[in-house]
C-alpha positions, -999 to 999 in steps of 0.1 A, spaced: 11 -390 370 -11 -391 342 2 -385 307 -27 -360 302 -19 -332 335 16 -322 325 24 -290 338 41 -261 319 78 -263 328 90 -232 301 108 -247 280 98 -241 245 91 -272 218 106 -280 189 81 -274 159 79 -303 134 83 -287 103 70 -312 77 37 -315 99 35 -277 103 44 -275 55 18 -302 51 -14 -289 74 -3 -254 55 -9 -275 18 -42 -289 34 -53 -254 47 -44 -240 6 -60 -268 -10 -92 -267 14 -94 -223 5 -86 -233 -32 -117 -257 -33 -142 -230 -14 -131 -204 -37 -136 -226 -71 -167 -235 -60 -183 -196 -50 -169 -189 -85 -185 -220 -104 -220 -210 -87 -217 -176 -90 -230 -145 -66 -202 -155 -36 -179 -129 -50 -185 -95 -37 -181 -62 -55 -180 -28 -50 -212 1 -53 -209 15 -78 -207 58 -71 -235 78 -96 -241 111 -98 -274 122 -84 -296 128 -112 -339 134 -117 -363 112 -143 -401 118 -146 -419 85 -133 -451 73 -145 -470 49 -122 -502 35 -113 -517 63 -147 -501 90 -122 -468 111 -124 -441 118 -103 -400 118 -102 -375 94 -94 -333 99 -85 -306 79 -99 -307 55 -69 -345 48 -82 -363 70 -47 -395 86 -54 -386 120 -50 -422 137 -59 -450 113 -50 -466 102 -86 -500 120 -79 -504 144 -111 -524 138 -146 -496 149 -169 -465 144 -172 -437 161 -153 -410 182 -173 -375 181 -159 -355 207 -181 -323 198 -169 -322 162 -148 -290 174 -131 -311 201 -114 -338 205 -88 -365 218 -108 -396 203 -118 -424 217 -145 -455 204 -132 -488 210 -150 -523 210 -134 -560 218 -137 -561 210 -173 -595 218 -193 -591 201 -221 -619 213 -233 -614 248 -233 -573 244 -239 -564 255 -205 -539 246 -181 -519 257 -151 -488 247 -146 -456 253 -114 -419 247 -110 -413 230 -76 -379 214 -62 -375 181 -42 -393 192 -11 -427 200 -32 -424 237 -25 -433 261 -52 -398 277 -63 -408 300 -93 -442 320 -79 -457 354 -96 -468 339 -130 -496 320 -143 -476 295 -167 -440 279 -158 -430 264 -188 -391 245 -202 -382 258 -238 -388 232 -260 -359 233 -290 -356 198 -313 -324 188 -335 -323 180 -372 -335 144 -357 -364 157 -344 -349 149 -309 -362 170 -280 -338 190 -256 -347 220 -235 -327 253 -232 -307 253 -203 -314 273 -171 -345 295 -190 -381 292 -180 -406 306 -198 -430 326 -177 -466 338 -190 -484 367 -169 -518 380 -183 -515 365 -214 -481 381 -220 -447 357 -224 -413 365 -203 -383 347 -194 -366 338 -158 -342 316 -151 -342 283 -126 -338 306 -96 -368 324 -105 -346 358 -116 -365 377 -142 -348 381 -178 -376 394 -199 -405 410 -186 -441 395 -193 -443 418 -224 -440 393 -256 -469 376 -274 -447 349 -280 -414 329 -272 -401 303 -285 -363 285 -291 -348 291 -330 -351 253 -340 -321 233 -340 -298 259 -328 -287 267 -289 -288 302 -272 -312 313 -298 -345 322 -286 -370 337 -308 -396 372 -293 -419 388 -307 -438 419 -303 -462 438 -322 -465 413 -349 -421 416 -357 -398 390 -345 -363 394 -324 -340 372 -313 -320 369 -274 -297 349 -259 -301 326 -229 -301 355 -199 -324 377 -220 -293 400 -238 -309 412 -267 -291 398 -303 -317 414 -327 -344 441 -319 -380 427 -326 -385 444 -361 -383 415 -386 -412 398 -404 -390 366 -399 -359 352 -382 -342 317 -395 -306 304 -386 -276 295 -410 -269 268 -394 -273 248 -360 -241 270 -350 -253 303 -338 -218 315 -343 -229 315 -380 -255 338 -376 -288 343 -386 -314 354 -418 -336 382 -415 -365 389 -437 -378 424 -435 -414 435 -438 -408 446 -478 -393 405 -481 -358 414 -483 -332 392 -467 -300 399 -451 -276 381 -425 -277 394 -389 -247 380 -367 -245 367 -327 -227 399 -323 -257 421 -333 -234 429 -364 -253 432 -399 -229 406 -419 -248 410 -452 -269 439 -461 -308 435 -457 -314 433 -494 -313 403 -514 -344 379 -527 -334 350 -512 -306 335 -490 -298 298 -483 -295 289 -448 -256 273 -459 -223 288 -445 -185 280 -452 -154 300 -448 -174 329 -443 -193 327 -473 -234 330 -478 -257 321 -504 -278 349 -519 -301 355 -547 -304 389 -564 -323 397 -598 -334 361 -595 -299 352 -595 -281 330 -575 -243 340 -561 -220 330 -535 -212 367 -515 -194 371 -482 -191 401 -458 -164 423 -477 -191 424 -506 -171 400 -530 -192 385 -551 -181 345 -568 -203 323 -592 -226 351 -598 -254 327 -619 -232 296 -624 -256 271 -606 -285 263 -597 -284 254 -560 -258 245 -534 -254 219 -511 -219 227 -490 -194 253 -489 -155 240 -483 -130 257 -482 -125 269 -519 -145 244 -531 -184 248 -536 -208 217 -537 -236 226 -569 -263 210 -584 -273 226 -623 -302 203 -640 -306 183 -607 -269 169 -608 -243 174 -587 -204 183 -591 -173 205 -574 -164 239 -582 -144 261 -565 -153 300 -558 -137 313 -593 -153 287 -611 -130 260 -617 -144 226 -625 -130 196 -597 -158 174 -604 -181 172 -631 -219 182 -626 -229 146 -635 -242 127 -601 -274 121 -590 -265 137 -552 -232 146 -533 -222 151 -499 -185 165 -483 -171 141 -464 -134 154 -453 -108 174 -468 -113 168 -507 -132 136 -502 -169 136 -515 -196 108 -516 -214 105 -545 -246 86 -560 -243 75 -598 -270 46 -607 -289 43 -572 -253 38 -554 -229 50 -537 -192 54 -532 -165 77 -521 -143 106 -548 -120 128 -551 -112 167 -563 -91 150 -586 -118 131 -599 -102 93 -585 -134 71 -574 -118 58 -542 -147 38 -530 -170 19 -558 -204 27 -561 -219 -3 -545 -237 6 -513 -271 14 -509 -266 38 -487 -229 54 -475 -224 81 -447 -194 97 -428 -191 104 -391 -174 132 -388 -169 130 -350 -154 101 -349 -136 97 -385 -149 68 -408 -177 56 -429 -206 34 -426 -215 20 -459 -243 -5 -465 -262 -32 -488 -291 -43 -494 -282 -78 -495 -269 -78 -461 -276 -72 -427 -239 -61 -417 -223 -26 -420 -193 -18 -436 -174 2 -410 -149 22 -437 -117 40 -424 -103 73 -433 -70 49 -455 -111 35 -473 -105 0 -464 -129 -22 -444 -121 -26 -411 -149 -43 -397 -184 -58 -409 -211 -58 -384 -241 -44 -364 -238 -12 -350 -251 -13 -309 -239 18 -295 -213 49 -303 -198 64 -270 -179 94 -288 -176 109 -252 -161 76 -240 -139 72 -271 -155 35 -282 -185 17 -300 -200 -19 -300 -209 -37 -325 -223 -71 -333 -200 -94 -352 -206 -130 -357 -232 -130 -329 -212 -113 -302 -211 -82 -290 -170 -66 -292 -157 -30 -280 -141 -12 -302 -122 24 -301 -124 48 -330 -90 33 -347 -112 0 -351 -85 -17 -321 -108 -42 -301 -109 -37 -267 -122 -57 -233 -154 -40 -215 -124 -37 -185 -107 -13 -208 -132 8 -215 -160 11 -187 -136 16 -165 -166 33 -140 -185 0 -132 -180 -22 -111 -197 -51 -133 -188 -67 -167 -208 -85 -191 -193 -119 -199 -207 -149 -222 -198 -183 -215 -215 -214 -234 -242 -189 -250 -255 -179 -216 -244 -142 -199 -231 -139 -165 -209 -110 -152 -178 -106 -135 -155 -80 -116 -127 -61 -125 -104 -89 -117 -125 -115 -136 -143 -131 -109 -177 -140 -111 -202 -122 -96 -234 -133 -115 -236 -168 -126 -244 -174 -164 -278 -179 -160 -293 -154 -187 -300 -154 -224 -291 -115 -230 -280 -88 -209 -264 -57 -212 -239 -35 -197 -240 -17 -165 -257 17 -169 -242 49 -157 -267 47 -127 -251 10 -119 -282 -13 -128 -276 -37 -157 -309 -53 -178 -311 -88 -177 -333 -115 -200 -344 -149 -196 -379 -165 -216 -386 -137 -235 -385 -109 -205 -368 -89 -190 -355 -79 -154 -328 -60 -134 -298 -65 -112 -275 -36 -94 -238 -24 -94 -234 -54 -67 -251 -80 -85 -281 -87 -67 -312 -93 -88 -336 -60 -79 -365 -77 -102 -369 -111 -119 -373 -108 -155 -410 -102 -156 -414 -75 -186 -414 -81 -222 -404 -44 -231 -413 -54 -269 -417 -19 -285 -386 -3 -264 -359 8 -280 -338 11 -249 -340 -14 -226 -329 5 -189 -334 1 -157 -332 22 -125 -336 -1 -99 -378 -16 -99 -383 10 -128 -375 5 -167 -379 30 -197 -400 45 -209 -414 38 -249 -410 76 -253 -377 85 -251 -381 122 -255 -399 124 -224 -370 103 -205 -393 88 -176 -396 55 -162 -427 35 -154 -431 0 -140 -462 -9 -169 
């Protein structure tokens, strides 16, 4: 019979173990090999999508407008002249403006959603309310329209539900300050909130705020020129009759002038410091920030001296800590008059939000990042400040390190814990990796930068600049120099925008 048709006779074989332990090794080694290799070249180790919340961006192509999602889909063809608004880019609501006469300085202009259907009908203008911070940075108030109807200004909000009727010759958000918005009707100003409730009645020559916290309240100016404070509860806090009030608060406390003199008042009537300064800067607490003969010192409300009137400027910092100018620099003092920090910097600020200093000189490029104990903790460029997030990035030595606000490094792993990519640097070039350190993008590239809430991550090689998404594939070769942007970002094919108040994307 031939050795090759032996039949089946059930009985089972013996395995040979040490054949069976050594094609096992083989098998290891062989997967070992394949796996050091995908991670050597890069791009063979999958990853995960990364989830993003669905949000809207104006899109500029081809000298036409339109909008874009988070994923990078047109959402409204780019077919109109001007730029689209997007008030809030979590919503489905888009200002767009139409038959422009620029010679005559007309316009139209409609709300629409996603579908290119007309949401907000009735009026002849649709327009966002434009309000700016103390940076000049642009933000719109929040789920209010304003509405124009025979040459008359209302209010509605995103649904389209009237707040104000179309009986205002002008509206218009309190700079700087939210839920503030500024009416007014037969030549006298008034002030409502955001769903129209009335805060003052329209008979003021002039409306201000105390501060970028409406909770503060706000200063009136009659027709006769008399000032007063009015609060957010529609509550007189300081009677209509003084010369001249600062737009400073602390502790309940106002700045007023009366009989051309200055004094510190609050709402019970008291009166402190009644002609003992010349201006004032801050409010804290007791203690009250003065300048007399354009220098600066500490004195509290009943007129104790903490720091001599002898700088060239002061700001509060925290609790009794002050900076101070004296001979073009800066450093750091206190009520007891000890000069914790020399003055050495060219400039010196504090971040209150997040609890330490950023000092710097003129004969270097790095920042002194200062902590609340006033010692250096770190020197370098400052990238980004997350304070959402808890963490910054800064440049030291050429590299880019994570940081939390108690100046502990962390890994991009620790903190981004959302994205499914990490940047990585490995013999000067950047690559990425996953969350368990594998390689996912070779290191091919001569900058790059994190992944960005929508998943996309900017990549650079030669001088330009492309784009690859949450799983690592390249969406477009570096191809754009971006020169004059000062944030390079990407939603997949589209980058943005040089204005960053209008937040759009383009592909120029």
């Amino acid at each position: 019979m031939s050795s090759r048709a032996r039949r089946y006779s059930g009985e089972k074989k013996k395995l040979n173990m040490k054949k069976v332990l050594a094609a096992i090794i083989a098998l290891a080694v062989v997967i070992m090999v394949i796996v050091g290799i995908s991670k050597s070249i890069g791009g063979g180790t999958k990853t995960e999508e990364k989830t993003v919340a669905n949000k809207y961006f104006a899109l500029y192509t081809n000298n036409k407008w339109g909008v874009i999602n988070s994923k990078g889909d047109t959402i409204i063809k780019p077919e109109y002249d001007e730029a689209i608004i997007i008030p809030n880019n979590t919503k489905d609501l888009f200002i767009c403006t139409y038959d422009v006469d620029y010679i005559e300085g007309s316009y139209k202009s409609k709300a629409i959603n996603s579908k290119g259907e007309e949401i907000i009908t009735g009026y002849d203008i649709v327009k966002p309310l434009e309000n700016y911070d103390s940076n000049n940075n642009l933000w719109y108030e929040d789920d209010v329209l304003l509405v124009s109807k025979d040459g008359k200004y209302g209010l509605v909000d995103f649904k389209g539900k009237e707040l104000l009727k179309c009986e205002y010759t002008s509206i218009e958000a309190l700079k700087g300050v939210r839920d503030s918005i500024l009416v007014a009707k037969d030549g006298k100003y008034g002030l409502v909130d955001h769903i129209g409730a009335t805060i003052i009645e329209p008979e003021y020559k002039e409306i201000k705020p105390v501060s970028d916290e409406y909770i503060n309240g706000y200063i009136v100016t009659d027709e006769n020129g008399k000032k007063g404070i009015v609060g957010h509860d529609k509550k007189t806090t300081i009677e209509v009759k003084y010369q001249e009030i600062k737009p400073i608060y602390g502790n309940g406390n106002y700045v007023v002038k009366e009989n051309g003199k200055w004094q510190i008042i609050n709402a019970d009537g008291t009166v402190y410091l009644k002609d003992k300064f010349d201006s004032v800067k801050s409010i804290n607490d007791e203690n009250v920030l003065i300048a007399n003969n354009k220098k600066y010192g500490v004195i509290t409300l009943n007129g104790d001296t903490k720091i001599s009137a002898k700088y060239q400027d002061m700001t509060h910092a925290f609790e009794d800590k002050y900076i101070f100018k004296e001979k073009g620099k800066y450093g750091v003092i206190d009520l007891q008059g000890n000069v914790i920090i020399k003055a050495e910097y060219d400039s010196l600020i504090y971040r209150s939000d997040v609890g330490f200093f950023e000092g710097n000189k003129s004969n270097s490029v790095d920042t002194d990042f200062i902590g609340n104990d006033f010692e250096v903790k770190l020197k370098g460029i400052l990238s980004e400040i997350n304070v959402s997030n808890g963490y910054m990035k800064i440049r030291v030595d050429d590299e880019y390190k994570y940081y939390n606000f108690k100046f502990e490094e962390k890994s991009n792993k620790e903190l981004l814990t959302g994205n499914t990519l990490f940047l990585d640097k490995k013999d000067g070039k950047y690559g990425y990796v996953n969350k368990d350190g594998n390689v996912v993008v070779n290191y091919i590239y001569d900058d790059a930068t994190e992944q960005n809430e929508f998943g996309y991550a900017s990549v650079k090689n030669n001088g330009m600049w492309g784009c690859i998404d949450s799983k690592g594939e390249l969406v477009i070769a570096p191809s754009y120099t971006l020169e004059n942007a000062s944030l390079v970002e990407f939603i997949n094919k589209w980058h943005r925008g040089e204005d960053l108040n209008l937040n759009y994307y383009t592909d120029k």
